[in-house]
C-alpha positions in Angstrom: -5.4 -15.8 -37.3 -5.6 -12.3 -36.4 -4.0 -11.3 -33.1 -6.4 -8.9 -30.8 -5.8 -6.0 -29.3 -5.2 -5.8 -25.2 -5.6 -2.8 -22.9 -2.5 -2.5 -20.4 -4.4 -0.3 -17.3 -2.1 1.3 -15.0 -4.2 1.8 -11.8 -3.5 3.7 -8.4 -4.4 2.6 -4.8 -6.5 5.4 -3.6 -5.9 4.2 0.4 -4.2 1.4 2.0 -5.6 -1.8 0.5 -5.5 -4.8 2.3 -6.3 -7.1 -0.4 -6.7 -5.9 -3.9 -10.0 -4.4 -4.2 -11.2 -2.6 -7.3 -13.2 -0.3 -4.9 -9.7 1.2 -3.9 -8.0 1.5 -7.1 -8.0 3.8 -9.5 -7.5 3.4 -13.4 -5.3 6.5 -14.6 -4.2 5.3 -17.9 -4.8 2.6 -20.5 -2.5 1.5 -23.5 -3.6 -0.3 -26.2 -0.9 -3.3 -27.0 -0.9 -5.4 -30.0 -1.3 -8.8 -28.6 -1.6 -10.3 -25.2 1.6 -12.0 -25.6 2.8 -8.8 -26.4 1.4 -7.2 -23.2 2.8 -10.1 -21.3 6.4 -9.5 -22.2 5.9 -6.1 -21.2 4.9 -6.7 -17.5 7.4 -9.4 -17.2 10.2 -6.8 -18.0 8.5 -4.3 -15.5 8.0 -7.0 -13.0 12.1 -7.6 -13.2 12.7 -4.5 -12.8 14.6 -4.1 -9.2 12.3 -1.0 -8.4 9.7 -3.2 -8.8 7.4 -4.0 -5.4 7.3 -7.8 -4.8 3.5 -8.3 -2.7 3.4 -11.1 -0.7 0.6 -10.4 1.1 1.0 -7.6 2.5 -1.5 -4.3 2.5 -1.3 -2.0 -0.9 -1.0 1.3 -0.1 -2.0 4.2 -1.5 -0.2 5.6 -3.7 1.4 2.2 -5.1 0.8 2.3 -9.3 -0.3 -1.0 -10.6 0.3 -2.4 -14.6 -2.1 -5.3 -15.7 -3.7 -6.5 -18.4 -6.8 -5.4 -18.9 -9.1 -8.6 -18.1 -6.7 -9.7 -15.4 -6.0 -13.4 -16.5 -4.9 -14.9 -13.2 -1.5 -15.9 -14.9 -0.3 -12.6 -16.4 2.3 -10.3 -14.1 1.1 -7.1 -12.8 3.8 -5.4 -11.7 3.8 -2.8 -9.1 5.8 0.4 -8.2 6.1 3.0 -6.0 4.7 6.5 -7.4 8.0 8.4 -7.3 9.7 5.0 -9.7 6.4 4.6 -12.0 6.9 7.8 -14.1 10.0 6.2 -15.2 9.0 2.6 -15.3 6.0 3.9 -17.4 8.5 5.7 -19.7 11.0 2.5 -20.0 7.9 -0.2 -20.2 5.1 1.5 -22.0 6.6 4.7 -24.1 4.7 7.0 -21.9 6.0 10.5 -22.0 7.4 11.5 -18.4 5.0 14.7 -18.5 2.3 12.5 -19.2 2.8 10.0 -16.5 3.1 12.8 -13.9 -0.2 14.7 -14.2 -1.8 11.3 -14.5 -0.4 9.7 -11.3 -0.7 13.2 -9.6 -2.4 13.1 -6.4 -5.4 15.6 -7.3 -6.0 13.6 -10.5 -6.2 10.4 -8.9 -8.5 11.9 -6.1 -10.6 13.6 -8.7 -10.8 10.2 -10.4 -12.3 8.4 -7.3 -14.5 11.2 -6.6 -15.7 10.9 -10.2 -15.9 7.0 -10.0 -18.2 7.8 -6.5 -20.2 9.9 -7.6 -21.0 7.6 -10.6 -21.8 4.8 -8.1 -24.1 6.7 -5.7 -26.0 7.9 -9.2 -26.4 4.4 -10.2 -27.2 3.2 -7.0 -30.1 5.7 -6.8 -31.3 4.7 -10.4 -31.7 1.4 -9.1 -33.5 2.7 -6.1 -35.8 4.3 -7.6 -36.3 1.5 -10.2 -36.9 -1.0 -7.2 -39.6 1.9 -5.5 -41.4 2.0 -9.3 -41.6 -1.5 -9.2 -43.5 -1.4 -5.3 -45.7 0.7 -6.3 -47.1 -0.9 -9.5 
């Protein structure tokens, strides 16, 4: 049986998140990991690791870098650091080059990101208007 490949996304809360919507976070990276066992190890190291920020609950706030599996099994850790700790948790975790991890979780990429991701939506979001007032008017 061949093993498949899993994406590991490391995300950023754009703004304080009370609960952990998509809306609010924003994918700056993505490693490609052999297997999802594999990927699982991985986060369960990071999640160990005493930088590492324990949610119980409590709002997600911006800033905070996020690990997880791509398609976000229930079950598989997604551990969670503060900004200043993730370049080298990134490093230790995921072989990320520290350079790397710093323009990626800088603030004006991650804002340009969410602008980007925005814009996207209000594009779609017309498209579909427009495809609903095509419709009407047939």
């Amino acid at each position: 049986m061949e093993s498949e490949m899993v994406k590991i996304v490391v995300e950023v809360a754009q703004s304080d998140n009370p609960s952990f919507d998509d809306d609010k976070m924003v994918i700056v990276m993505e490693v490609d990991v052999a297997d999802r066992e594999t990927a699982r190890a991985l986060l369960r190291q990071a999640e160990a690791d005493e930088r590492s920020i324990a949610h119980l609950g409590q709002t997600i706030e911006e800033g905070e870098v996020w690990i997880s599996i791509e398609d976000d099994v229930v079950d598989d850790p997604s551990p969670c650091f503060h900004r200043a700790d993730a370049v080298d948790a990134l490093e230790m975790y995921l072989g990320i080059a520290p350079g790397i991890s710093k323009r990626a979780l800088a603030k004006a990429n991650v804002n340009r990101l969410y602008r980007e991701i925005e814009a996207e939506k209000a594009r779609e979001a017309c498209e579909a208007q427009r495809g609903v007032d095509a419709t009407r008017e047939e």
